[in-house]
C-alpha positions as CSV (number, residue, x, y, z in Angstrom):
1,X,-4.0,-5.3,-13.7
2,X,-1.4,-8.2,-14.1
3,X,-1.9,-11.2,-15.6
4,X,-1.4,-14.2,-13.4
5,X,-2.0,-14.7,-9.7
6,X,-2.6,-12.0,-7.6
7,X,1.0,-12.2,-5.6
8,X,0.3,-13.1,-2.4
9,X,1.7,-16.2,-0.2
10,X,-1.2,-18.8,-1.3
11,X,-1.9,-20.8,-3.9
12,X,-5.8,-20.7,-4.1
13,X,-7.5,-24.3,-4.7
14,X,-6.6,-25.5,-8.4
15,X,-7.5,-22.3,-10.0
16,X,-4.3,-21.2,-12.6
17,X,-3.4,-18.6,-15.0
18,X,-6.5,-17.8,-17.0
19,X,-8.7,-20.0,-15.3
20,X,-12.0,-19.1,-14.4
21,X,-13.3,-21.9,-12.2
22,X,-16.6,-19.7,-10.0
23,X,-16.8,-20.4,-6.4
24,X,-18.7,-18.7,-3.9
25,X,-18.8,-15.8,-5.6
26,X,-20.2,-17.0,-8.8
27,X,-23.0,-19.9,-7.5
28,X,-24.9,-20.1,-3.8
29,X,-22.7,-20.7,-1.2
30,X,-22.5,-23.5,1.3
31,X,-25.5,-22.1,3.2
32,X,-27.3,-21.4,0.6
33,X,-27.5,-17.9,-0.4
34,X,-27.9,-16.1,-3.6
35,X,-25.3,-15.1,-5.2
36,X,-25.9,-11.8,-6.2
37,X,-26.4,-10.8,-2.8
38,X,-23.1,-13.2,-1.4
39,X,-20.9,-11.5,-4.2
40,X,-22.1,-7.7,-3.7
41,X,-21.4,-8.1,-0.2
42,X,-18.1,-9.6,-0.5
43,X,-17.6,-7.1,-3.3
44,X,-18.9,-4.3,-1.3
45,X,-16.4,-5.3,2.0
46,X,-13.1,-5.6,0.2
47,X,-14.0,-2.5,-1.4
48,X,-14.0,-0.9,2.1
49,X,-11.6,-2.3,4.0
50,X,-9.3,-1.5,1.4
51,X,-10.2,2.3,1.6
52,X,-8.9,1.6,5.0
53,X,-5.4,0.8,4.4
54,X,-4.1,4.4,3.8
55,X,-5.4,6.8,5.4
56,X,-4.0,5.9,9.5
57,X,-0.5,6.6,7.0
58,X,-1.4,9.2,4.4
59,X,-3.5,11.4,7.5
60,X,-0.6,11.8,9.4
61,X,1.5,13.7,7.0
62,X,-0.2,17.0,6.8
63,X,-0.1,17.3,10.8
64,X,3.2,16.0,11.2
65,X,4.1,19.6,12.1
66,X,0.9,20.4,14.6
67,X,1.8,16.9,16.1
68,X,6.1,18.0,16.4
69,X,5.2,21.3,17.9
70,X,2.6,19.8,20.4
71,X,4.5,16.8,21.8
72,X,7.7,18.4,21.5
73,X,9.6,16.0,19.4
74,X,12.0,15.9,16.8
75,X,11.9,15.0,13.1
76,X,14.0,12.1,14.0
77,X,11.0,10.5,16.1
78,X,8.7,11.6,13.1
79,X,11.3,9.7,10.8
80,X,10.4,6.9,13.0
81,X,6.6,7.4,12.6
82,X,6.6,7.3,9.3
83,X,8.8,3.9,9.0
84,X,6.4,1.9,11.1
85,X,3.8,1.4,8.0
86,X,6.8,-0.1,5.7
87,X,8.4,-2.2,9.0
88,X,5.0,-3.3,9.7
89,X,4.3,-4.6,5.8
90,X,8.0,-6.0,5.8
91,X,6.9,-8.6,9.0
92,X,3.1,-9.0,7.7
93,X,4.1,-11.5,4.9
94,X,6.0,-14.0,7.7
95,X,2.9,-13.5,9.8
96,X,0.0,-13.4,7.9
97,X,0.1,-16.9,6.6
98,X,0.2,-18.5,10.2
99,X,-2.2,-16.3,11.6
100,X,-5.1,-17.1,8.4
101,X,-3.8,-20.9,8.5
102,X,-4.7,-20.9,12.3
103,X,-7.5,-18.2,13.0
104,X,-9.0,-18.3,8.9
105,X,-9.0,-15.7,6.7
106,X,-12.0,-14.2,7.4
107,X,-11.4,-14.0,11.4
108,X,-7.4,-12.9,10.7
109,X,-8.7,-10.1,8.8
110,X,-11.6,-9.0,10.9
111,X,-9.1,-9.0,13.8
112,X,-6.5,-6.8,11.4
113,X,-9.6,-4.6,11.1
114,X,-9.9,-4.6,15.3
115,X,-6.5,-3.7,15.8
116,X,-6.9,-0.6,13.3
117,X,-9.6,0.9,14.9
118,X,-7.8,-0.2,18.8
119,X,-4.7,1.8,17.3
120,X,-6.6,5.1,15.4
121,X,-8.5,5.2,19.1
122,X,-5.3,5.0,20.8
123,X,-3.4,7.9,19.1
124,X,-5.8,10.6,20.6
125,X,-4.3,10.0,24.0
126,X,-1.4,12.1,24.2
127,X,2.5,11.4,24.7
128,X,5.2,10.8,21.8
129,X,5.5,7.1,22.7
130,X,2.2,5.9,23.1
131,X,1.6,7.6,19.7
132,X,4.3,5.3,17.8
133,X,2.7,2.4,20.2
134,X,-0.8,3.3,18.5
135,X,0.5,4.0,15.5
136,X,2.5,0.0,15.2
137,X,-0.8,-1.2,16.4
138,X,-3.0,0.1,13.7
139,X,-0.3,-0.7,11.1
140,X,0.2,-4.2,11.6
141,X,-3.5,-4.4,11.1
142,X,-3.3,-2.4,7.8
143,X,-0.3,-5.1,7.2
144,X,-2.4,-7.9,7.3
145,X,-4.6,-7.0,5.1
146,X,-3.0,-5.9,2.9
147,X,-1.2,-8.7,2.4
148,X,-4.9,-10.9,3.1
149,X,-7.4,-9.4,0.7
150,X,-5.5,-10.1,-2.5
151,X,-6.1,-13.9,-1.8
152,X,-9.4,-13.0,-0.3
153,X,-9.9,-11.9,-4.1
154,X,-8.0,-14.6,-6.0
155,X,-10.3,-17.2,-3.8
156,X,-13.9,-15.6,-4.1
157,X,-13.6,-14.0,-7.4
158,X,-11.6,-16.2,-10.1
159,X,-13.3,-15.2,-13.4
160,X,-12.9,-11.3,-12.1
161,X,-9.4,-11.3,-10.8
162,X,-8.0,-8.3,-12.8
163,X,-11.3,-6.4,-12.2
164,X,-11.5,-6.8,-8.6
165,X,-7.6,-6.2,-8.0
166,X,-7.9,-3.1,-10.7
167,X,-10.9,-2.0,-8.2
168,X,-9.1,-2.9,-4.9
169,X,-5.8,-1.2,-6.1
170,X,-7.8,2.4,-7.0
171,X,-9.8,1.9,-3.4
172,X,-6.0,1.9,-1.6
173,X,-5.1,4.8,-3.8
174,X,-8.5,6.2,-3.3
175,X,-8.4,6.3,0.5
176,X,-5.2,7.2,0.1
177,X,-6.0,10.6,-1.1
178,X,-8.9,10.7,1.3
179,X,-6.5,10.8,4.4
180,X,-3.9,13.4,2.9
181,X,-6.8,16.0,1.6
182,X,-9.8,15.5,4.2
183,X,-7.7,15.6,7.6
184,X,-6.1,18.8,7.7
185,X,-9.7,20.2,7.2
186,X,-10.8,17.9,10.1
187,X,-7.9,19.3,12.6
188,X,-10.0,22.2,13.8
189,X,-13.2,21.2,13.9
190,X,-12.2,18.4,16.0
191,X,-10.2,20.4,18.4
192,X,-6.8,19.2,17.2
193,X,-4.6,16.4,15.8
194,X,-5.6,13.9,17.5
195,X,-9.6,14.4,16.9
196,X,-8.8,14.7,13.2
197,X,-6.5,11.3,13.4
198,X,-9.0,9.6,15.5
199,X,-11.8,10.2,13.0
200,X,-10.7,7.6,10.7
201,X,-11.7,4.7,12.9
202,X,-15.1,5.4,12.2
203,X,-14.3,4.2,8.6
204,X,-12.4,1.4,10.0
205,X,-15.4,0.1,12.5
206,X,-17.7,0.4,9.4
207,X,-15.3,-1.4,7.7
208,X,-15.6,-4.2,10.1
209,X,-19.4,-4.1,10.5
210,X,-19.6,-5.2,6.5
211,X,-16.6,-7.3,6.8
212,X,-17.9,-9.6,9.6
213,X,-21.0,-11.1,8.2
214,X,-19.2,-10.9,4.6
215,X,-16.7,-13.1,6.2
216,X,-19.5,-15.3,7.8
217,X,-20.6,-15.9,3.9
218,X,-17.7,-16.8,2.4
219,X,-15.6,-18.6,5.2
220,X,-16.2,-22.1,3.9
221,X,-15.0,-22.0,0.4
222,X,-12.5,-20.0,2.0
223,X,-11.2,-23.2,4.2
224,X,-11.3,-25.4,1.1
225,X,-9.5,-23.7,-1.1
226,X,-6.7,-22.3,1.4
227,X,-3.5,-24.3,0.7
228,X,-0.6,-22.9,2.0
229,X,2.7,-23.3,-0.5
230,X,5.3,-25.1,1.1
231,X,8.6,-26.3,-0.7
232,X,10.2,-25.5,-3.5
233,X,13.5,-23.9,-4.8
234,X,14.7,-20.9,-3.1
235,X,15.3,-17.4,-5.0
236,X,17.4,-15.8,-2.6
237,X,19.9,-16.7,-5.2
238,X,18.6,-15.5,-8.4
239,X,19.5,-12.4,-9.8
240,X,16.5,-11.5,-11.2
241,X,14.3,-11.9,-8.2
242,X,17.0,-9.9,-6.3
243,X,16.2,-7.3,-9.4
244,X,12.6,-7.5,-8.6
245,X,13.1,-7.0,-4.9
246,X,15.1,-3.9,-5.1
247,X,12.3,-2.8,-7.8
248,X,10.2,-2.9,-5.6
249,X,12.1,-2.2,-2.4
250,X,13.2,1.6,-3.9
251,X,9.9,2.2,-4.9
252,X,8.1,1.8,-2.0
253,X,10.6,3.9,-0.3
254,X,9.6,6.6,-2.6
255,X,6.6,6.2,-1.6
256,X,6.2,6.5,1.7
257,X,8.7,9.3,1.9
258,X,6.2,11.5,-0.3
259,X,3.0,10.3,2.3
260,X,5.2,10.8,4.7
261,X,6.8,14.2,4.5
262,X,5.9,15.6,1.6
263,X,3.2,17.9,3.2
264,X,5.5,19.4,5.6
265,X,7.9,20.2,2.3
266,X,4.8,22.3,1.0
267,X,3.7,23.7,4.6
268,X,7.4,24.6,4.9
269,X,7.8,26.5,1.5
270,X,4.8,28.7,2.5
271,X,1.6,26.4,1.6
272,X,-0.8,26.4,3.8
273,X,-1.9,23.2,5.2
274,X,-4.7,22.4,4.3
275,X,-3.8,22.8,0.0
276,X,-0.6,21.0,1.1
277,X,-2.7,17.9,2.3
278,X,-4.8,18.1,-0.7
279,X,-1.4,18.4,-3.0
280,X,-0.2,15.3,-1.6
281,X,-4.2,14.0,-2.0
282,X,-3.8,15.0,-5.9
283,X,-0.4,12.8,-6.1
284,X,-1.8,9.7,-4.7
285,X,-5.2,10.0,-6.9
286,X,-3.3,9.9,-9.9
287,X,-2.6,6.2,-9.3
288,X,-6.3,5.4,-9.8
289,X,-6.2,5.8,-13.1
290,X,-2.5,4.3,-13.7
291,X,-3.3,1.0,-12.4
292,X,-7.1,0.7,-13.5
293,X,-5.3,1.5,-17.1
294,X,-1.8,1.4,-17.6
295,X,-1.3,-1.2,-15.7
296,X,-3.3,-3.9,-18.0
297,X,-1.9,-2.2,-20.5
298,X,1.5,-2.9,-19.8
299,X,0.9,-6.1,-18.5
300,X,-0.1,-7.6,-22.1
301,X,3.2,-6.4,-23.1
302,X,6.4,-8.6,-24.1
303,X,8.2,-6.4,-22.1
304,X,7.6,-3.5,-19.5
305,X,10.8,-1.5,-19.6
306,X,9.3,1.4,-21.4
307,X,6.3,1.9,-19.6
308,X,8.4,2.0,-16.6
309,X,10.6,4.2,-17.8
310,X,7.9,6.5,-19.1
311,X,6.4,6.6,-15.7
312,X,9.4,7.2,-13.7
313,X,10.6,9.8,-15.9
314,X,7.4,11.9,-15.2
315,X,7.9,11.3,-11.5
316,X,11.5,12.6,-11.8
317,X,10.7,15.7,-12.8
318,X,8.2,16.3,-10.3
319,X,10.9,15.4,-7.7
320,X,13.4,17.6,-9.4
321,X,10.8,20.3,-9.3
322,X,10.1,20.0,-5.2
323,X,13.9,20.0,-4.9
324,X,14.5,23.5,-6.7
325,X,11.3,25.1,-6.0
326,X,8.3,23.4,-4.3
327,X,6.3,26.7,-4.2
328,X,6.9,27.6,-7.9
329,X,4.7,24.7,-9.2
330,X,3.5,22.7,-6.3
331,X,0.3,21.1,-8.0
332,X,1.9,20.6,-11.2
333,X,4.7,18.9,-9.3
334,X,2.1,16.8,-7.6
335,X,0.7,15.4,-10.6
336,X,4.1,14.5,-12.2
337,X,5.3,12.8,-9.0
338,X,1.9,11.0,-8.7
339,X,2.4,9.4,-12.2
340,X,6.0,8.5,-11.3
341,X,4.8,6.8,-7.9
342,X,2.5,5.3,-10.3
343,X,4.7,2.5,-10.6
344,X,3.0,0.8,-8.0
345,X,0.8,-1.6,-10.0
346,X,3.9,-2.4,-12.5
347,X,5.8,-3.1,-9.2
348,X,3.3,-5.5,-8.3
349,X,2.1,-6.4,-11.8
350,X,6.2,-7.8,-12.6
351,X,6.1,-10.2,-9.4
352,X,3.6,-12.3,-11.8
353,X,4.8,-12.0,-15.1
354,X,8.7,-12.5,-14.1
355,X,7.5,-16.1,-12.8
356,X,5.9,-19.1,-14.5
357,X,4.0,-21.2,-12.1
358,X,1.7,-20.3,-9.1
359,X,5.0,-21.6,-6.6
360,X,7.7,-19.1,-8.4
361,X,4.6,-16.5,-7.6
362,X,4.2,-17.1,-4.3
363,X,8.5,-17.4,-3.5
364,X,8.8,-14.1,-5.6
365,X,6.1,-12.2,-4.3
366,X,6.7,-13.5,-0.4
367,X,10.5,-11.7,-1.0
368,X,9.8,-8.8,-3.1
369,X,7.4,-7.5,-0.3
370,X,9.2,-8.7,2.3
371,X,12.7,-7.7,1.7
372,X,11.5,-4.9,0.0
373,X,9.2,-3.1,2.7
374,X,12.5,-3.4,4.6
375,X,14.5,-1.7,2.4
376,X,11.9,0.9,2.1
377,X,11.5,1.3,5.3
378,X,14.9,3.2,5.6
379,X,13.4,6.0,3.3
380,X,11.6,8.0,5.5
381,X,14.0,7.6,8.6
382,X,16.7,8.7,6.7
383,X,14.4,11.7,5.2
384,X,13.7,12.6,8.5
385,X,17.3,12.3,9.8
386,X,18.8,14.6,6.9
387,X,16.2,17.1,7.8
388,X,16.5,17.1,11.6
389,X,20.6,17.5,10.6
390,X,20.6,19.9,8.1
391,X,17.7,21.7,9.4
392,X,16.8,22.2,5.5
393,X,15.2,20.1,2.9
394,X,17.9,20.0,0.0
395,X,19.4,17.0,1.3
396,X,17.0,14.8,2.2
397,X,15.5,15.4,-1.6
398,X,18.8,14.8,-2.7
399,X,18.6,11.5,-1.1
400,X,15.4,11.0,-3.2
401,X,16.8,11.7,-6.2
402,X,19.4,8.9,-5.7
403,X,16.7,6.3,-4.7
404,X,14.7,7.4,-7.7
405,X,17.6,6.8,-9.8
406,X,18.2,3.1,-8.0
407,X,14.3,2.6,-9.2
408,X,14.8,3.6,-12.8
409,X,17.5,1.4,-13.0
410,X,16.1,-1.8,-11.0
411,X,13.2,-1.3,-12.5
412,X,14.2,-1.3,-16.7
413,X,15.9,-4.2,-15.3
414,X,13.0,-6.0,-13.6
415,X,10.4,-4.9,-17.1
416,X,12.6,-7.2,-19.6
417,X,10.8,-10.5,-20.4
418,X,12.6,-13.1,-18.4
419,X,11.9,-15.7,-15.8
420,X,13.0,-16.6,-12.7
């Protein structure tokens, strides 16, 4: 994973670029517990909440049609549905910090992981607006932390930084995959949609359960090292953090169209549902990989141009492929889109290595994610509004080829070794 500090809106204690200072994670804690068992916990909760932080997203794709059909709504309101996750990450990094300065980190996130499991519990009771009510609960917990557990890493585990986020990056991917291929399977079983959405607060409640006492462990190094960053120069004029941004605005728009709707594209060129929720499971897998391995890779390179580029071009030709034909190829398609959307971790991993100091981190990252989850967010609406006017999917894939091209572009751009 990147070198640097994990992006985030903190700067944790004194530790720098290739530091190793331990803390809790690597001595007995202020309470005196062992290590070992301190860390593995710690180790153990990240690991799970993050496997949390997909799924209330990626589940909901494959039933978008059961869930359309039952409350009678249009693809407009499922647009909508599908924007809340990027409008909810867009707001989380203006939050987040106030909320962990005044609660702490460990209560901020516990309560992220409350709201999740209030809005999963929610969505079974029917009616098209309590479900987007539900659904903007359990997001802006995802929001939080996901925006929380990268400093949650950078502060309990300094000397494994790129292991840990390498670990935590393949757990969201992981999970992921989990909600796109295990749901569909679940809809029957559980009589319905909202039994098979519902289902996934049971992860999120054992989440919490290992989070809580975790938390408890930890939350005193935690308070000492916390230091929010205040001051310094703003980016909002620099070109290359505006390249950055876009990089990473236009990606994540890609992204959240394909968890969005790309199971209804399958179900709607004759896959059945279940295969089309493990399709889309197939393209978000293939991330594990790519930022467990690429990702350092292309990190200890001068520049990351090519690597994006080599990514992206992969992912085009999968999207090219679901434009002509979806049904010809569907899990070949899959796979190549899954490497393009790879591009994740170099979205993230540029934030760092565009910057020079812990501050230009934290300014970067705070408006890469946040300017750029609100650009996104106008992917999936807009996907959704083509298809609801067209009644087709030609156009709305057109308007993913253009975005993709915007990301190719932005992000050659963003992979040259400069600095802010």
């Amino acid at each position: 994973m990147p070198r640097g500090p994990v992006p985030g809106v903190w700067q944790i204690g004194r530790v720098t670029q290739g530091q190793g200072e331990s803390t809790a994670s690597g001595r007995a804690d202020h309470r005196g517990l062992p290590p070992v068992a301190g860390g593995a916990l710690l180790a153990a909760a990240v690991v799970l909440t993050a496997l949390n932080l997909r799924p209330a997203v990626t589940a909901v794709a494959p039933l978008l049609g059961s869930m359309q059909a039952d409350l009678g709504v249009s693809a407009t309101w499922a647009g909508v549905l599908t924007t809340l996750p990027t409008l909810c990450f867009a707001g989380a990094g203006l939050l987040a910090p106030r909320l962990a300065a005044r609660l702490g980190l460990g209560r901020t996130i516990s309560a992220a992981l409350v709201a999740l499991t209030l809005g999963l519990l929610a969505r079974t009771v029917d009616g098209p607006h309590l479900v987007l009510a539900a659904t903007l609960v359990a997001c802006a917990g995802i929001a939080l932390a996901n925006v929380l557990l990268p400093v949650v890493i950078k502060a309990s585990f300094p000397a494994r930084v790129g292991l840990m986020t390498g670990v935590y990056t393949a757990a969201l991917q992981g999970g992921g995959a989990l909600g796109s291929a295990v749901t569909p399977a679940l809809e029957e079983p559980l009589g319905g949609w909202p039994g098979a959405l519902a289902s996934w607060a049971a992860v999120s409640a054992l989440a919490l359960l290992l989070w809580w006492p975790a938390a408890r462990r930890h939350g005193h190094s935690w308070a000492e090292a916390l230091t929010p960053v205040r001051g310094g120069r703003s980016l909002l004029r620099n070109r290359l953090a505006w390249t950055v941004t876009l990089f990473f605005g236009f990606q994540s728009a890609l992204a959240y169209i394909a968890m969005g709707w790309l199971p209804q594209v399958f179900i709607d060129s004759g896959v059945d549902k279940t295969t089309a929720g493990l399709l889309v499971g197939v393209t978000s897998l293939v991330g594990v990989p790519i930022a467990l391995v690429v990702a350092p890779l292309a990190a200890r390179s001068r520049a990351q141009s090519g690597w994006i580029a080599g990514l992206c071009g992969a992912g085009l030709t999968g999207a090219v492929g679901l434009t002509l034909a979806p049904a010809a190829q569907p899990l070949l398609w899959s796979l190549l889109l899954g490497v393009g959307l790879g591009v994740f971790a170099l979205a993230v991993a540029v934030i760092a290595l565009r910057t020079r100091t812990p501050e230009d981190t934290a300014q970067l990252s705070g408006m890469a994610q946040g300017l750029g989850y609100l650009i996104a967010s106008a992917g999936p609406f807009l996907f959704g509004l083509l298809h609801d006017a067209t009644d087709g999917w030609t156009v709305p894939w057109l308007l993913f080829l253009l975005i993709y091209a915007a990301q190719v572009t932005f992000g050659v751009l963003a992979g040259r070794p400069r600095y802010v």
